[in-house]
C-alpha positions in Angstrom: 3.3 -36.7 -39.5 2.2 -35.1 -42.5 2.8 -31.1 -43.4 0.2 -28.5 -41.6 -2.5 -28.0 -44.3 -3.0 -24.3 -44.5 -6.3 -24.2 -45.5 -8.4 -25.9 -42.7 -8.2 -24.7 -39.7 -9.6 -27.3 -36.0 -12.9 -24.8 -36.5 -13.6 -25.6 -40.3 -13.0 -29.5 -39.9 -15.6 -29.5 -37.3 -18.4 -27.6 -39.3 -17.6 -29.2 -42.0 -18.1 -32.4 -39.9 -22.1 -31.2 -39.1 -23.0 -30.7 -42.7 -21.6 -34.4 -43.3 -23.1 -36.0 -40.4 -26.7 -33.8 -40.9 -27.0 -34.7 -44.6 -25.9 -38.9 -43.9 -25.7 -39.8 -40.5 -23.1 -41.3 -38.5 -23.1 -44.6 -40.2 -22.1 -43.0 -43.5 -19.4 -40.6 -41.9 -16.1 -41.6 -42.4 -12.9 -39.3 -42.6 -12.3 -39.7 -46.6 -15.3 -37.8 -47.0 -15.0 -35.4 -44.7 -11.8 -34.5 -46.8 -12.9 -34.5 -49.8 -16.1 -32.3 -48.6 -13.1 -29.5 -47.7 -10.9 -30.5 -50.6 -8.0 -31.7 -48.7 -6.1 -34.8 -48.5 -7.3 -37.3 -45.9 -4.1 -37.4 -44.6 -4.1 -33.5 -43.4 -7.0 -34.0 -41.5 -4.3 -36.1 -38.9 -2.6 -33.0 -38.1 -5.6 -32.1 -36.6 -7.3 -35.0 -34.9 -5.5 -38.5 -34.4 -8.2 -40.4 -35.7 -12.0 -40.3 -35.9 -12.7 -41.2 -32.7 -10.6 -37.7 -31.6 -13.4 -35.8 -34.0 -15.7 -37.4 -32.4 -14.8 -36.7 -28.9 -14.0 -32.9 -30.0 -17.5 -33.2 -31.7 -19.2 -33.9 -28.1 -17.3 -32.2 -26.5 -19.1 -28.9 -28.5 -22.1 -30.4 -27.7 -21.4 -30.8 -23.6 -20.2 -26.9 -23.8 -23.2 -26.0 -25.1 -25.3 -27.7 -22.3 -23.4 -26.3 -19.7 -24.0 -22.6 -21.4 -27.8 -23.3 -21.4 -28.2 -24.8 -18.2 -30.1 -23.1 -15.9 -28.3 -24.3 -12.6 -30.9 -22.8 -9.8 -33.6 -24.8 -7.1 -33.6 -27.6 -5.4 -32.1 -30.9 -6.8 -35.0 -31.8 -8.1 -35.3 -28.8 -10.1 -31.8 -29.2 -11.2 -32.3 -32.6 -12.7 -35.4 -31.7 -14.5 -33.5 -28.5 -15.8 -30.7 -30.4 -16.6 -32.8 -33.1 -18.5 -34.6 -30.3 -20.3 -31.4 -28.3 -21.6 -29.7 -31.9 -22.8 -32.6 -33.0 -24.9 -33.1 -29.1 -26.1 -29.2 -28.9 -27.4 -29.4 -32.5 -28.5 -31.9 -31.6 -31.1 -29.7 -28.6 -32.4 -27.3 -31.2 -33.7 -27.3 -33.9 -35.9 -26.7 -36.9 -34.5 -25.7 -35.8 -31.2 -26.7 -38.3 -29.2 -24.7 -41.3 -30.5 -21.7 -39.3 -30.5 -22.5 -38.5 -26.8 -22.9 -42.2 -26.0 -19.7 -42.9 -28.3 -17.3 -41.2 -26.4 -16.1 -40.7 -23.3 -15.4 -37.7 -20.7 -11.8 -37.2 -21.9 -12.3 -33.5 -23.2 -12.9 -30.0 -20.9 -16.5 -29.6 -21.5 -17.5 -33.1 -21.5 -15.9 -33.1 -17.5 -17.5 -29.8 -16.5 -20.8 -31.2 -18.1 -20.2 -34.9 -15.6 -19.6 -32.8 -13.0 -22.6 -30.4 -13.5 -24.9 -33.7 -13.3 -23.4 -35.0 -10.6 -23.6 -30.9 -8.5 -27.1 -31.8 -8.9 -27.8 -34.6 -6.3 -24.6 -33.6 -4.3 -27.1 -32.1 -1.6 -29.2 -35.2 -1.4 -28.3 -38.0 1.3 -27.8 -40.6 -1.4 -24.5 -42.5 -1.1 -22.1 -41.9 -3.6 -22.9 -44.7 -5.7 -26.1 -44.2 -6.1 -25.5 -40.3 -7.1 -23.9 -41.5 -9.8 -26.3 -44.2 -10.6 -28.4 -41.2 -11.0 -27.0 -39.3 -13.4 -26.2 -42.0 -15.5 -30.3 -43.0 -15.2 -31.1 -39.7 -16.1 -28.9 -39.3 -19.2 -29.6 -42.5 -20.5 -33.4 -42.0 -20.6 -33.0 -38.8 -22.4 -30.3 -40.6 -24.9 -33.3 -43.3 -25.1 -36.2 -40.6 -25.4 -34.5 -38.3 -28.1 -32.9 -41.5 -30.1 -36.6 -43.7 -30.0 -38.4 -39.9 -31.0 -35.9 -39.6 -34.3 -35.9 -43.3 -34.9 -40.2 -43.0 -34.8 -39.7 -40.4 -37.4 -37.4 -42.0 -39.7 -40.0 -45.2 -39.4 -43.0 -43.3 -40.3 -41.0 -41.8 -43.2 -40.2 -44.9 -44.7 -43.6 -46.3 -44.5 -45.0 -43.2 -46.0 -42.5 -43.2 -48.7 -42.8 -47.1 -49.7 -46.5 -47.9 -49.2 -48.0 -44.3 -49.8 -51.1 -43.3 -47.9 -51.7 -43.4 -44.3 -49.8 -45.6 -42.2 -52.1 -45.3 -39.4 -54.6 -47.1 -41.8 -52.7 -50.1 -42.0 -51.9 -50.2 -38.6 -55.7 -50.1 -38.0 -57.0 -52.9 -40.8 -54.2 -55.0 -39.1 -55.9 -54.7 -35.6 -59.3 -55.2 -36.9 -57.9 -58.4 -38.1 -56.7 -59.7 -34.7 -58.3 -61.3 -31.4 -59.0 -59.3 -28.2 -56.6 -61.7 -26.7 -53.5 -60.8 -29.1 -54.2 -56.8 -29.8 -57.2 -55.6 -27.5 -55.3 -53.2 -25.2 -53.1 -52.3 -28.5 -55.9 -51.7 -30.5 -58.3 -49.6 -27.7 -54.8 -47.2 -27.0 -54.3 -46.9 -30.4 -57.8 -46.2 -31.6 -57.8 -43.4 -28.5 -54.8 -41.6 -30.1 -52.0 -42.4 -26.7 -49.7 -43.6 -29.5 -49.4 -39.9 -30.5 -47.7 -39.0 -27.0 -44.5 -41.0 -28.3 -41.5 -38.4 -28.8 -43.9 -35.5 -27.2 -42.9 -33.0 -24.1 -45.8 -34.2 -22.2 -44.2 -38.2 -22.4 -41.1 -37.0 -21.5 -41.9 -34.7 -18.6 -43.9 -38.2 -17.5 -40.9 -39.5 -17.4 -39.1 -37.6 -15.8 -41.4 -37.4 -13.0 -41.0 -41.2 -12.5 -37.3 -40.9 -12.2 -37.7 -38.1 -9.7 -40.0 -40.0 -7.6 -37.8 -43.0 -7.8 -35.1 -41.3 -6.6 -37.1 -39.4 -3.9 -38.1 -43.4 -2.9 -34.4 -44.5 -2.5 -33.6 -41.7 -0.3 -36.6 -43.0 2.1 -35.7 -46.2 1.9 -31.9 -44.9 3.0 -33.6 -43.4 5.9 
């Protein structure tokens, strides 16, 4: 093992971390940089965490703590879930790429078990069987993963078009639909021209959403009758 570095500390590796992942994503992170950006060895950084897949569980596990501080636990379950679907996609967006290092890693740390069993104190009152209460949670997290990964991803699209072709992409998008048949592009092209494609990444879609899952659930438990 090699010696104790004495000037990092757990606390600096994982801001440093943030700035690396928020200025080139997860698929440029990598531990050699993340030593050179606090002027260490790469080795040193193992007396700290084992590998990166132990950042990155430390890293979500930051990110679970802070969902659990934020949550508003109070209603019925369905008030819960929407709450608790509210306060994850809220704290995913105060950190960079939060959400794949939530779906990389498991519950193995503190916070990322009190945040399971937070989801799962949600529908505990419900008459769902115990399967399906977990089915549930895992439903509701993976369409806010979706939502808040398909919003940034939009972004980052839009961006690119902007920055490669100049101008208006909406334009294109447009002249291209003009150019098809109703049969291939007529429902695409009357949505589009009427603005829905704006709702994509908005609260109003996800709140949508959310109400579908809730009634979904609410039709199971009827159905369990």
């Amino acid at each position: 093992m090699p010696k104790q570095p004495t000037q990092v500390s757990e606390e600096t590796i994982l801001q440093a971390s943030w700035s690396l992942l928020e200025e080139g994503g997860i698929e440029k992170f990598s531990m050699r940089k993340l030593a050179v950006r606090l002027g260490i060895q790469a080795p040193s950084l193992y007396w700290y965490f084992k590998s990166k897949q132990d950042l990155y569980q430390r890293l979500a596990n930051q990110i679970s703590k802070k969902i659990v501080e934020e949550y508003d636990e109070d209603g019925d379950w369905k008030s819960q879930l929407t709450e608790l679907a509210t306060t994850v996609r809220r704290v995913l967006g105060q950190y960079p790429c939060s959400t794949q290092l939530m779906m990389m890693t498991l519950p193995h740390e503190p916070d990322m078990i009190r945040f399971t069993n937070l989801m799962l104190r949600c529908v505990e009152s419900t008459p769902l069987q115990e399967e399906q209460k977990l089915q549930v949670v895992m439903t509701l997290m993976n369409y806010v993963f979706y939502f808040v990964l398909d919003g940034e991803q939009h972004e980052r699209n839009v961006s690119t078009i902007v920055k490669e072709h100049g101008g208006d992409p909406g334009e294109e998008v447009t002249n291209l639909l003009e150019s098809m048949s109703e049969g291939d592009a007529g429902l695409f092209r009357r949505l589009f021209k009427n603005g829905l494609f704006d709702l994509m990444g908005t609260d109003s879609a996800f709140e949508f959403g959310l109400r579908v899952i809730v009634m979904g659930i609410e039709q199971v438990m009827k159905e369990n009758e």
